[in-house]
N, C-alpha and C positions, 0 to 999 in steps of 0.2 A: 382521544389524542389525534385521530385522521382527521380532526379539522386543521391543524396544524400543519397538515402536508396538502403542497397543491397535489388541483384537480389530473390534469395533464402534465402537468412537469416536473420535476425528478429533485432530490436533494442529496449532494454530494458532500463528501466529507474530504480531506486532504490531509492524512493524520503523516506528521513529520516527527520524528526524533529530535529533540535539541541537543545534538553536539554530541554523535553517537556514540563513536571509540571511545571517547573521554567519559559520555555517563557512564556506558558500559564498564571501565576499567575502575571508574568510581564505586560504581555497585559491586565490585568487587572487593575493593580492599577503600571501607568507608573512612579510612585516615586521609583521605584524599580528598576529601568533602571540604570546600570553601577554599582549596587552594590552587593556584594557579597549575594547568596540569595541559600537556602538550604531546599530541603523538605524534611523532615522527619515523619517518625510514629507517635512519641509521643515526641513532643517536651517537655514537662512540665518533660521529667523524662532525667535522665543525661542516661540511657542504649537507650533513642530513636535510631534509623537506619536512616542515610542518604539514601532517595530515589534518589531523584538526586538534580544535583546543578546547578547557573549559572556559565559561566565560568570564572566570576571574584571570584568566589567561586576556582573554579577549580585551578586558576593560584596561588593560597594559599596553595594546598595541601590537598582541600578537595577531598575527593573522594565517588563516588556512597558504598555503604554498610558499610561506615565507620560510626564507635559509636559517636555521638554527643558529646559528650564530647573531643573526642579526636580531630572529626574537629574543636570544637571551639578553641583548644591548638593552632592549624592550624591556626586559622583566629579567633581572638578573636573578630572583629566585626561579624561575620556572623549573617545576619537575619534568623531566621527559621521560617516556616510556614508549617503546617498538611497539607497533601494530599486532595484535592477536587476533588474523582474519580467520580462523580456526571457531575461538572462540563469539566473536562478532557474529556469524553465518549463524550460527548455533542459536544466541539469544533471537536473532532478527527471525529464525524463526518460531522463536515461543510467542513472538510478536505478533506475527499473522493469525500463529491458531486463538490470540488471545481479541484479535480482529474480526474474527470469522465469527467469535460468540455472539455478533451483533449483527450479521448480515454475510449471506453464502455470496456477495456481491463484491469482495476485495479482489483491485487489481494492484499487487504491486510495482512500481516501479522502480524502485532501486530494493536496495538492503534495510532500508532507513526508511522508506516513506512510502504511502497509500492513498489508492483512493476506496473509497465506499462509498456505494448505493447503500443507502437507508428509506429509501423512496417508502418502503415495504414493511418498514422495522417500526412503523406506528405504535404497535404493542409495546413497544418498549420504551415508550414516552416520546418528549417531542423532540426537536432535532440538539436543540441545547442542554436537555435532559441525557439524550445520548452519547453527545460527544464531552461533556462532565463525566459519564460515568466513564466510555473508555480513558481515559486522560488518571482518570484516578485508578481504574483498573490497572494499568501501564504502572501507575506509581508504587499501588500495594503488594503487585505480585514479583515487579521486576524493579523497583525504585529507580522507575528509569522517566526524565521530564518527555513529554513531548508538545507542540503546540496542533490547535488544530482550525480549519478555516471551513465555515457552511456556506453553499452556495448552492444555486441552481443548476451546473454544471463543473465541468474538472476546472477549466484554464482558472475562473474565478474565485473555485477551492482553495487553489493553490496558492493565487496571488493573496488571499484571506489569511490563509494559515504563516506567509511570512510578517504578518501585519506587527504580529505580539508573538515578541520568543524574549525568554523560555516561557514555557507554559502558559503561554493567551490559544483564547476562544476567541474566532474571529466569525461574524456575519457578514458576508459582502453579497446585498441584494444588486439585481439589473437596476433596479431606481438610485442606486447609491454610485454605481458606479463612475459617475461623472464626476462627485462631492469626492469621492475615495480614492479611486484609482486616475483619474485622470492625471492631477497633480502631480503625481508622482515621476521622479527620472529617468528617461528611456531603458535604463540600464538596468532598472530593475523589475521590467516588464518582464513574465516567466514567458523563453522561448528567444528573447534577446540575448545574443553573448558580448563581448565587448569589442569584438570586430565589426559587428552587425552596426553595434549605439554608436562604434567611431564614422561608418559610413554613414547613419543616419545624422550623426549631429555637423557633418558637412553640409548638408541641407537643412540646417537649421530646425531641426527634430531632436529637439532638447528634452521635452515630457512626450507621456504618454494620448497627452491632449492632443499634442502637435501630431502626434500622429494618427489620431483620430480627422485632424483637421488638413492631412493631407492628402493631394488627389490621387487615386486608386493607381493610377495609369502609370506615377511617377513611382509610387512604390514597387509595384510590378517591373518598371524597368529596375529597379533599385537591387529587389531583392527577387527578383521571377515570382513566380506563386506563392511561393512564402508573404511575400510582401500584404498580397490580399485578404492573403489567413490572418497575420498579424494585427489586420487594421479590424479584419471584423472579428476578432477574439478582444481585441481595444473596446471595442461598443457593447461589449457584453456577452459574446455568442459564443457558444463552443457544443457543437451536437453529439459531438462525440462522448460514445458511452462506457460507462464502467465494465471494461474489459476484463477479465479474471483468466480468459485464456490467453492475453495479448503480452504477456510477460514471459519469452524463452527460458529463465532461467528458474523460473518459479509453476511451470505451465503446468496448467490443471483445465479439467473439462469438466462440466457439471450443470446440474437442474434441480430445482428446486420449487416444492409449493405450496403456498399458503391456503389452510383450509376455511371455505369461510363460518364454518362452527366445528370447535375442539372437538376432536377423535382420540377416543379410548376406547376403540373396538380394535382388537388385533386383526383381524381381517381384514379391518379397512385399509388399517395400514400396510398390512403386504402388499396390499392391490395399489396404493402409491406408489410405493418402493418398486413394484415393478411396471407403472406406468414411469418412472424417471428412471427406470433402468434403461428401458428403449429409447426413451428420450436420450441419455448419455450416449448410446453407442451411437444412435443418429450423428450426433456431432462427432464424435470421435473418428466415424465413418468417414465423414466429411471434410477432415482434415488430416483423413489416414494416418492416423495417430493411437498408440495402445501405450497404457498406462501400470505401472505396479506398485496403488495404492490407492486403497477404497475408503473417502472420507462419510460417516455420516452424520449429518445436519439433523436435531431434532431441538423445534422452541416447542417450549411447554404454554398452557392455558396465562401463569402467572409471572411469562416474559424469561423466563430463566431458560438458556440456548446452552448447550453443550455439541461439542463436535469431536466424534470421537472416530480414531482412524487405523487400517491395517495394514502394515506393508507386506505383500505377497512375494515368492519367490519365482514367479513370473511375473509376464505382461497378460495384461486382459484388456480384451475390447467387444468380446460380443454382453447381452443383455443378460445372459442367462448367469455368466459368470458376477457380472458385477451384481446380478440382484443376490446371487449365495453368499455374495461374503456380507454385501448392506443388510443380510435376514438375518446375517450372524452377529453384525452391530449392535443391530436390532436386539434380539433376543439379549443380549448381554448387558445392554446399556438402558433401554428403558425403563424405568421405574413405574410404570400402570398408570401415571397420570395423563390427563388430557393433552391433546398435541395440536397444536396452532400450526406449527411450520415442519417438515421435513423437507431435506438436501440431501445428495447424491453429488459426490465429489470423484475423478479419478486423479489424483495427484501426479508427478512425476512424470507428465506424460510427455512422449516423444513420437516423431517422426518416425514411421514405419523404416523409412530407407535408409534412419539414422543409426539405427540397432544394431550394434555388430555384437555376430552369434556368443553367446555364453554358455558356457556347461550348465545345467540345473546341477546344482550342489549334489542333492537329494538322486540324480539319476549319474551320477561321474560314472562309476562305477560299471554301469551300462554301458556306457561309449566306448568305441572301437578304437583302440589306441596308435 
């Protein structure tokens, strides 16, 4: 299967949700399946906001920030139901961990949607093999659609992954991207908002072509730096890489390695576990950051990944600590087969200066009153 992955260059995934709240609420109560269905703020008041819809909602004419009242003009069946961000947070993250079974390299971005490095994930078939299988994993564990777009990098992920919704597979290579993306309406370039496309379509910057074919200098005054990022993310480039610490609200630090022949010696594996143990406090160090929750990453010989995790009643950031609890993963979770991949994950991790003091549960008692 690594002939399928380039030599030097990286293969990105951009796994989105279609139409989150609503699947979600769907997957909940499945009488809701095929019919127009609309979350909203405050449904009881006719100025309620459409949060989002399903897409039998959709093909009505309802749309995401439109007033309740007006989408019902739209669709005078429409069901509405209040936001469950309780519940939402909750599934979005059985999502990740159901992400991560395929690559220690998920950054999320929203609640809803991701990116992955699969660069590495060759064992596990080719990049269209992978992203079938999470797409169907999402559907049989949480019946929930999503779409997803392959690329050489994020920005082209992403513009991929809007191509086919619900549930399309998108390929957007750098050779296609003139045939594909150019074509397309300013406005629906990822990173354009619609203050931006009204300023650009002054200048007669109607597609995404136009703005390809516009001069650097004018975009720069147009839109400052922005402008230059815009036009070479237009031609295909985007170097920026699968971040997995770069999300505050999801932050985690971690390492990871692929062995290059399966280990089923236990020893060998503590001596990873505690070469990525140093490796994590490095980074952690580095961004003076202590974490309480130790993921560990093991793929086996015949592709099958599980990630299994411990929330502690502290913070931990030196090596010694995180390799005890990943020995205790360990010990717990491996079944004796061969081991292609292990990862070392700290979850939850935060800013030293962020931390305001807490009692340890387990020591109140102790404290001076």
């Amino acid at each position: 299967m690594k002939s399928w992955y380039p030599k030097n260059g990286r293969v990105i995934l951009h796994v989105d949700m279609n139409s989150f709240y609503a699947s979600v609420e769907i997957a909940d109560n499945p009488q809701l399946k095929g019919k127009p269905l609309a979350i909203a703020g405050n449904p009881d008041e006719r100025k309620g906001i459409v949060v989002t819809s399903s897409y039998e909602a959709r093909s009505k004419g309802v749309k995401t920030t439109m007033s309740l009242w007006e989408a019902k003009k739209h669709c005078p069946q429409l069901i509405v139901k209040r936001p469950n961000f309780d519940r939402y947070r909750e599934v979005s993250n059985q999502i990740f961990r159901i992400l991560e079974d395929y690559t220690p390299y998920v950054e999320p971005v929203s609640i809803d949607e991701a990116f992955l490095d699969i660069t590495d994930s060759y064992d596990l078939g080719n990049p269209l093999d992978i992203a079938d299988a999470i797409q169907q994993h999402l559907a049989n564990d949480l019946h929930l659609p999503c779409s997803i777009g392959i690329a050489p990098n994020k920005f082209l992920a992403k513009m991929a992954s809007d191509m086919k919704k619900p549930n399309g597979i998108t390929i957007l290579r750098k050779r296609d991207v003139s045939s594909k993306l150019w074509p397309l309406p300013i406005e629906e370039m990822y990173g354009i908002g619609n203050k931006t496309a009204e300023k650009l379509k002054k200048y007669q910057i109607e597609t995404i072509e136009d703005l390809v074919e516009t001069d650097t200098v004018l975009l720069k005054g147009l839109l400052g730096v922005n402008g230059e990022r815009l036009k070479t993310r237009a031609l295909g480039e985007d170097p920026r890489p699968v971040d997995p610490e770069s999300a505050s609200s999801f932050k985690s630090i971690g390492s990871s390695q692929t062995f290059p022949v399966d280990v089923s010696d236990y020893e060998q594996l503590l001596g990873q576990l505690r070469v990525l143990s140093e490796s994590v406090e490095k980074r952690l160090h580095r961004k003076s950051a202590v974490g309480d929750t130790i993921q560990l990453t093991i793929r086996y010989s015949d592709r099958k990944t599980i990630t299994r995790r411990m929330r502690l009643n502290q913070y931990v950031e030196k090596a010694s600590d995180i390799l005890f609890y990943s020995e205790q993963l360990l010990e717990e979770h491996w079944n004796a087969d061969p081991v292609r991949l292990l990862g070392i994950t700290v979850q939850n991790a935060v800013k030293k200066e962020d931390i305001t003091y807490q009692l340890d549960l387990f020591h109140y008692l102790d404290e001076p009153n």
